[in-house]
C-alpha positions in Angstrom: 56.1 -13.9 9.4 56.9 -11.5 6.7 60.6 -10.9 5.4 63.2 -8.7 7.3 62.5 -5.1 6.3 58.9 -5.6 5.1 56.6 -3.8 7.0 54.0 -5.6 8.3 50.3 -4.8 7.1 48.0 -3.7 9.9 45.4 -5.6 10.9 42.7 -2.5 10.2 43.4 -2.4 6.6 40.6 -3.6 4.4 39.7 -3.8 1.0 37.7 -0.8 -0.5 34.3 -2.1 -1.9 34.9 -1.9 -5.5 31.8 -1.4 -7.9 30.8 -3.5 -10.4 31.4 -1.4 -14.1 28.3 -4.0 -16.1 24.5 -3.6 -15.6 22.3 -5.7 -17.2 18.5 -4.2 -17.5 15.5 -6.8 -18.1 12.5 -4.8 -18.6 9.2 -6.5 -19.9 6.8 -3.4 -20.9 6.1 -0.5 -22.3 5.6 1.4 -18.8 8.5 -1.0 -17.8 10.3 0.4 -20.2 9.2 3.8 -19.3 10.2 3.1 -15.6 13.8 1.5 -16.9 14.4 4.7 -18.8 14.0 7.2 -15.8 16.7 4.5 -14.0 18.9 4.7 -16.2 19.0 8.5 -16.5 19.2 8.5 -12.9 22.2 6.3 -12.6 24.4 8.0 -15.5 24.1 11.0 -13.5 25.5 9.4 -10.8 27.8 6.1 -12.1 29.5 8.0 -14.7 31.7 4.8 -15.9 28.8 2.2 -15.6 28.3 -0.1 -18.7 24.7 -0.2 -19.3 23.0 -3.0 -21.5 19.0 -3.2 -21.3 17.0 -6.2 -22.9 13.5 -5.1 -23.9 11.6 -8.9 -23.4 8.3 -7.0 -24.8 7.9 -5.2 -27.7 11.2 -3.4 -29.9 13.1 -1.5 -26.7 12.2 1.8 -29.1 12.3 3.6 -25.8 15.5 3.3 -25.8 17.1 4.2 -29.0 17.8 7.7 -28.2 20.4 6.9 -24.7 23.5 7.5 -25.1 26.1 4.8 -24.3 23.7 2.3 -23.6 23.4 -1.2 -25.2 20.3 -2.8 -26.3 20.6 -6.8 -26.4 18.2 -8.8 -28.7 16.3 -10.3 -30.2 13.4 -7.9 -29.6 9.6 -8.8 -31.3 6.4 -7.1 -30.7 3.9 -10.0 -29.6 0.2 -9.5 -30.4 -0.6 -8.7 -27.0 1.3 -6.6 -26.7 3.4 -8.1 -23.2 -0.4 -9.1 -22.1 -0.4 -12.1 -22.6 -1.6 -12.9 -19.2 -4.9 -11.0 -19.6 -6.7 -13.6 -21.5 -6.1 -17.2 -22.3 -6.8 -16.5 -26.3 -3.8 -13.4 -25.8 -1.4 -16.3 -24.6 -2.9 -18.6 -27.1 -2.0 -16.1 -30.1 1.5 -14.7 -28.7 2.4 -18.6 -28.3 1.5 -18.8 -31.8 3.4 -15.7 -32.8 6.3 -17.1 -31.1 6.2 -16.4 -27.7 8.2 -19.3 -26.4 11.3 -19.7 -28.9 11.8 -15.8 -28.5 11.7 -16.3 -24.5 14.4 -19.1 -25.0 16.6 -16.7 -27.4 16.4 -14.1 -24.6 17.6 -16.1 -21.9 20.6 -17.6 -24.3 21.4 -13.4 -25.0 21.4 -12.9 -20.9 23.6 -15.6 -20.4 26.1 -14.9 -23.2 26.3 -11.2 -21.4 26.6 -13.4 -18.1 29.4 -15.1 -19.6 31.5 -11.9 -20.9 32.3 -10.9 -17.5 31.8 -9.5 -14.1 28.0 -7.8 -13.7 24.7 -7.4 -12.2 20.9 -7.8 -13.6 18.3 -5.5 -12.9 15.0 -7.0 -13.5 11.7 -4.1 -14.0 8.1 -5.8 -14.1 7.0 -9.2 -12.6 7.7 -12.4 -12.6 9.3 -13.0 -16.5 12.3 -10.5 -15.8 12.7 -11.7 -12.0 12.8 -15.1 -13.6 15.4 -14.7 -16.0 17.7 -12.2 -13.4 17.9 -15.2 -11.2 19.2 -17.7 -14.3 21.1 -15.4 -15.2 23.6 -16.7 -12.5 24.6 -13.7 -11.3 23.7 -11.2 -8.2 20.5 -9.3 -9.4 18.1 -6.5 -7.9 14.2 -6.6 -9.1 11.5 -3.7 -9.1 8.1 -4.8 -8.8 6.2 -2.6 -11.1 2.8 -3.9 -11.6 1.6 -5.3 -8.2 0.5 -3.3 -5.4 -1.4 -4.2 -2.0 -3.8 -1.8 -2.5 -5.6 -3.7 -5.3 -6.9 -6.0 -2.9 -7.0 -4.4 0.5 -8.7 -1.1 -0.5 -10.7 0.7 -3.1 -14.1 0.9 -4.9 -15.6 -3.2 -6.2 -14.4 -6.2 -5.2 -13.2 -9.4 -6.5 -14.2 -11.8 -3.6 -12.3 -14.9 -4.6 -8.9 -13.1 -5.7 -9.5 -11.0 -2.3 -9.4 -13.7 -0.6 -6.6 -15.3 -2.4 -4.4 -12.2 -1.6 -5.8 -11.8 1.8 -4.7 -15.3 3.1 -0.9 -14.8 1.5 -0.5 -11.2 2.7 0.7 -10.1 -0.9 -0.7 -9.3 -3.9 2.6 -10.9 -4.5 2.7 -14.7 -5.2 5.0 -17.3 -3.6 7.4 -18.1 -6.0 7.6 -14.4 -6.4 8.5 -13.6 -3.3 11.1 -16.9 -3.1 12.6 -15.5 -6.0 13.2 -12.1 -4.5 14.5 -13.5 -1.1 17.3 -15.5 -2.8 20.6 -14.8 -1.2 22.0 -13.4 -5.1 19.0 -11.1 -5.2 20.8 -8.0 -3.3 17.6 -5.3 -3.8 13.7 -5.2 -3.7 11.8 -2.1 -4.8 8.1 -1.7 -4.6 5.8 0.7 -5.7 4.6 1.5 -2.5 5.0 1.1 1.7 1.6 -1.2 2.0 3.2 -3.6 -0.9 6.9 -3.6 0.3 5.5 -4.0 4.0 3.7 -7.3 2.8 6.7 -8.5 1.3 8.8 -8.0 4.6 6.6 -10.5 6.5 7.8 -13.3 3.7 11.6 -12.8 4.1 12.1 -10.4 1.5 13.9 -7.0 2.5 11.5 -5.0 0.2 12.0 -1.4 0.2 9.9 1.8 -1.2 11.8 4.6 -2.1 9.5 6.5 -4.1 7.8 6.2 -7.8 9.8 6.7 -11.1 6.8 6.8 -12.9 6.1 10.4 -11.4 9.2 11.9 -12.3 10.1 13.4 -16.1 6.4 16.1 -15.6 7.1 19.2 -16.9 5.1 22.5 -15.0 4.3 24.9 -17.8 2.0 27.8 -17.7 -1.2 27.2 -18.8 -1.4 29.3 -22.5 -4.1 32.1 -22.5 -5.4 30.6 -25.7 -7.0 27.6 -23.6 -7.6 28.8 -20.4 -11.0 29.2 -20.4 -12.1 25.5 -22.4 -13.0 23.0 -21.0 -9.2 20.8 -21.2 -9.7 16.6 -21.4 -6.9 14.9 -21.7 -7.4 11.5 -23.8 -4.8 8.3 -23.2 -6.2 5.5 -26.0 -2.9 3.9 -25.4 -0.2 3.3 -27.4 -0.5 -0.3 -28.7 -1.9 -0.6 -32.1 -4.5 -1.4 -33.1 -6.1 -1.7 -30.1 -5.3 2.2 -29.5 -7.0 3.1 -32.5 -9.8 1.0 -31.5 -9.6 2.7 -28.1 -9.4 6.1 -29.7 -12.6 5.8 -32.3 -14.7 4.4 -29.4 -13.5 7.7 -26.8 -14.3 10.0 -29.8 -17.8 8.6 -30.4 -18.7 8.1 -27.1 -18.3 12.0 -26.5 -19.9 13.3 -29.4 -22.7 12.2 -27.7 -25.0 14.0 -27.1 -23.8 17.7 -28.5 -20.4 18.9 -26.4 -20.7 22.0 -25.5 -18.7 24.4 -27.8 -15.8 25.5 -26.0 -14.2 21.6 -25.1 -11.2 21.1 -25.7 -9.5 17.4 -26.3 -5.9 16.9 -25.8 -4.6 13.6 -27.4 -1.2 12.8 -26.1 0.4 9.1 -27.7 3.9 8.2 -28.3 4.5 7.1 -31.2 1.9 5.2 -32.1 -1.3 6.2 -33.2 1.1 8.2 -35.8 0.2 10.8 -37.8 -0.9 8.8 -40.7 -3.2 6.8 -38.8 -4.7 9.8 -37.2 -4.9 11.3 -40.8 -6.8 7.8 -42.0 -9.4 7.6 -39.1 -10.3 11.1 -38.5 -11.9 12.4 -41.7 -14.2 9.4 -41.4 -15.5 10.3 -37.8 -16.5 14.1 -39.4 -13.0 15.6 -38.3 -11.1 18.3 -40.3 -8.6 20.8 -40.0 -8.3 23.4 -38.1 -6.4 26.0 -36.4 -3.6 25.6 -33.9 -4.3 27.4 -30.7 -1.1 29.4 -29.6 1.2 28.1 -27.7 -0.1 24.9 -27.1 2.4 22.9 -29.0 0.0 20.4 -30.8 1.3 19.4 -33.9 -1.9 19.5 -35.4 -5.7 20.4 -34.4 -8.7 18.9 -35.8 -12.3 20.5 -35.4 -15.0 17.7 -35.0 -18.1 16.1 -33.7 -16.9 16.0 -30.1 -15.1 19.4 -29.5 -11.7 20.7 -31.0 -9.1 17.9 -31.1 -5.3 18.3 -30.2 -2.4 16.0 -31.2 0.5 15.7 -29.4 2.9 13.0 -29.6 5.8 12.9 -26.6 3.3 15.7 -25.0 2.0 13.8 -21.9 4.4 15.3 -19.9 3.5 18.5 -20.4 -0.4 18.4 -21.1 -1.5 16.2 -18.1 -0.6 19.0 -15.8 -2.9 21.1 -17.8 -5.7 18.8 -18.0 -9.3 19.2 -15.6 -10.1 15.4 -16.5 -8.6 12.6 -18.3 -10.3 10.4 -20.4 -8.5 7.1 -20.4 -8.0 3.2 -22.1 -4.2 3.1 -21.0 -1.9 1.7 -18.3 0.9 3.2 -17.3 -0.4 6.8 -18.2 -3.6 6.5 -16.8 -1.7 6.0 -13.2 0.8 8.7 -14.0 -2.0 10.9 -14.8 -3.7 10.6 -11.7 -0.4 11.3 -9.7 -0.5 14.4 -10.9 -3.6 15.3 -9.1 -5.9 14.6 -12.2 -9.1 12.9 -11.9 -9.9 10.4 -14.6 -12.9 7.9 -16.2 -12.1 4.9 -18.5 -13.8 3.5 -20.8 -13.1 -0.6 -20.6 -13.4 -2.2 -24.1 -12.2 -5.6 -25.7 -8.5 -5.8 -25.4 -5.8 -7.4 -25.3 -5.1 -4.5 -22.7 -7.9 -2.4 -21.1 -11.0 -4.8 -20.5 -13.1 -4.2 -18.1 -11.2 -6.5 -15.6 -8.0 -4.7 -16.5 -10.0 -1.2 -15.9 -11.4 -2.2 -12.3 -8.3 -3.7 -11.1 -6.8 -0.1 -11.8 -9.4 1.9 -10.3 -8.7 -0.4 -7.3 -5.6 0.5 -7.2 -5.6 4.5 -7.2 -8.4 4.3 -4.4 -10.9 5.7 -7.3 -9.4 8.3 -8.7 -10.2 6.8 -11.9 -13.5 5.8 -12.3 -14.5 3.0 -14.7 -17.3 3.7 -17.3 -19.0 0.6 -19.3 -20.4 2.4 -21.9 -20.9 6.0 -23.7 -23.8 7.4 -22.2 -22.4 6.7 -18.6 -19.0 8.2 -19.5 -20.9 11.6 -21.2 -22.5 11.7 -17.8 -19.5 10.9 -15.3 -17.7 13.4 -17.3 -20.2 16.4 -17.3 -20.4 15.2 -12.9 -16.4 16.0 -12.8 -16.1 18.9 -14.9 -19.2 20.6 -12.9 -17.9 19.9 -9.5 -14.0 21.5 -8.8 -14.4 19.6 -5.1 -14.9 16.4 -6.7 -11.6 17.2 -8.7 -9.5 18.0 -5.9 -10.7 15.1 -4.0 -10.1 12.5 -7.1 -6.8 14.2 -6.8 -6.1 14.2 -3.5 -6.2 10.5 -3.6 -4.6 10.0 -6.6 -1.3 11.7 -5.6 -1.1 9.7 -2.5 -1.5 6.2 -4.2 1.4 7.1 -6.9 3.7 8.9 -4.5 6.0 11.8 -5.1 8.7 12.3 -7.6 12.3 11.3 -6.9 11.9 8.3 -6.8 14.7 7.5 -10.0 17.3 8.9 -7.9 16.2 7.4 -4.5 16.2 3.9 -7.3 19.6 4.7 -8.8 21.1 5.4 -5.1 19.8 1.8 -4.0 21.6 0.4 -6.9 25.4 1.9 -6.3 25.5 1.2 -2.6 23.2 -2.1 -2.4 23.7 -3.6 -6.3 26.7 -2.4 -8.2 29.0 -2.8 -4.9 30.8 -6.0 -4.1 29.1 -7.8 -1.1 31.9 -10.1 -0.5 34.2 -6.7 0.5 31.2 -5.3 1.9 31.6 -8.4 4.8 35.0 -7.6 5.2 34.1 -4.1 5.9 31.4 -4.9 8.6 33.9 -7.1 10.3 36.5 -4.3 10.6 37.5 -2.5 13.9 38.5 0.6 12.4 35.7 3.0 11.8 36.0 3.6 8.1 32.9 4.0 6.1 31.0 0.9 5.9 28.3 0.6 2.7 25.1 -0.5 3.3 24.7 -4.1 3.7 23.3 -6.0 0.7 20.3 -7.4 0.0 
């Protein structure tokens, strides 16, 4: 009984759900890093007094370096594989060599000195590394599945009989420790990349959810400049890991220089920071390039006249040249996919890796239901090519599908949403909250 004079507390009074101030960010990619960053944005927007600390486990986290008020933990290496180390057993072999496993072991002593500091949450992007270390971490953690989708085994042009059936008889593309992992009572959110995959997860247990695609969000809509209208616009993705993008690059350029291009294509390279331009400057000249005029507007940083058509370089310009482009011609990943979101058609050329091989390049046609079609060598990409850019239906078809197997943008915000109410917000409160009789405002529950 309380002292005489002290009101006693009503039994309807509960605790307001605080929110956790520290996020952690495992991301183990570059188009994890790419998906990350779009998070991130998202959530400063809305958690204005969030702590934010993102671990880069592949590659140097330079994705990063421009945020504001966002810490990077280390120690950050660039592998030989560039994070694909699971595409070949000689990639492992020479990223084990490189260091692979003593840098993995640092990492997970950084995450757990950041456990250690305080109260906090991990958000793991990519597969089963980062899900890994979020649960040793110790502490309550979210994870969005990136790579994996359904549709790479239920639908789409080839087939891979024994992984189809593999997948088929688990129901996931997902494996099972995967899936243990995400239906851990600490892991409070699942995000997949689509309704089929998160659907597949839901009959193992896990409470997967699929709010939308950050990798279709950031695409700037410019008007198309007069001085290009009327060429013939390809868009070429070599990637952005060197060498293998240069490799990618001189084998694209060769491939359409033959035979004769017709004079008014145009060729839109859009990389990152890598290729730079002093590689470009290096390999060029020696595939018969030279300079040449700008066309207006088109903000290229430079333009090189050349065997297969008047070249365009434009580093950090894939936002704004994809939406421009008729076809893509593609060795990359993560902008390959975002490319045909955009309702671009696109052909790859597979080559020797560690990245786009030709198992690397059918898996991905598989899962945009086509939209990307995969050439094995020059002659058959020259002819694919001169098939899409003759054929407008055939365009709007490729993107027709490719829009619906990458979603709409929004999905950062949906993401960041998720990650207040479901993440950042104390479950133990939450309880108390779903046991009150009062009808205050309850959060959602927790994952």
């Amino acid at each position: 009984m309380p002292p005489l004079g002290e009101p006693k507390s009503p039994d309807w009074i509960v605790p307001v759900a605080p929110m956790t101030t520290r996020l952690l960010l495992l991301s183990n990619g570059h188009g994890e890093d790419l998906i990350a960053l779009r998070i991130i944005e998202a959530l400063q927007l809305q958690c204005t007094e969030l702590e934010i600390s993102v671990l880069a486990l592949v590659g140097e986290g330079k994705s990063f370096a421009n945020l504001e008020n966002v810490f990077q933990l280390g120690p950050l290496q660039r592998l030989p594989s560039g994070g694909f180390s699971n595409q070949s057993l000689w990639a492992l072999l020479k990223d084990l060599w490189a260091g692979l496993g003593p840098l993995s072991f640092a990492q997970l002593q950084s995450i757990r000195r950041w456990s250690k500091a305080g109260d906090g949450v991990v958000l793991a992007v990519g597969d089963l590394l980062p899900l890994l270390m979020a649960w040793g971490s110790g502490k309550p953690y979210g994870f969005i599945g990136t790579p994996k989708s359904d549709y790479t085994w239920s639908s789409g042009p080839g087939c891979n009989p024994l992984a189809d059936a593999y997948h088929r008889l688990k129901g996931s593309e997902w494996d099972p420790w995967e899936w243990a992992l995400m239906a851990r009572p600490n892991c409070r959110l699942v995000v997949c990349r689509d309704s089929l995959t998160a659907r597949g997860l839901r009959r193992h247990g896990v409470k997967a959810l699929a709010p939308g695609n950050p990798m279709m969000d950031g695409f700037i809509t410019n008007p198309l400049p007069p001085a290009i209208e009327n060429l013939e616009r390809v868009l070429l993705l070599p990637g952005s890991r060197c060498p293998e993008a240069l490799r990618n690059l001189k084998r694209l350029l060769l491939a359409l220089a033959q035979p004769q291009p017709p004079a008014n294509r145009l060729l839109m390279l859009a990389c990152g920071s890598r290729p730079n331009q002093a590689e470009l400057n290096l390999l060029l000249p020696r595939l018969g390039y030279r300079c040449s005029e700008i066309p207006l507007d088109s903000q290229a940083q430079a333009a090189w006249q050349g065997p297969a058509g008047l070249l365009l370089i434009g580093s950090g310009l894939f936002a704004t040249w994809a939406p421009w482009a008729q076809v893509g011609v593609a060795c990359a990943g993560t902008a390959t996919e975002q490319l045909v979101g955009t309702g671009c058609g696109a052909l790859s050329l597979a080559g020797p890796g560690p990245q786009f091989t030709l198992a690397f390049a059918k898996r991905q046609s598989r899962l945009l239901g086509g939209a990307v079609r995969v050439c094995r060598e020059g002659p058959e990409l020259q002819r694919a090519l001169r098939q899409l850019l003759n054929s407008p239906a055939l365009q709007m078809e490729l993107g027709r599908i490719g829009r619906h197997r990458m979603g709409n943008p929004g999905g950062s915000a949906a993401i960041a949403e998720l990650i207040s109410t479901r993440l950042l917000i104390n479950c133990d409160v939450q309880k108390l909250n779903r046991n009150a009789t009062d009808p205050i405002p309850k959060t959602p529950e927790c994952i």
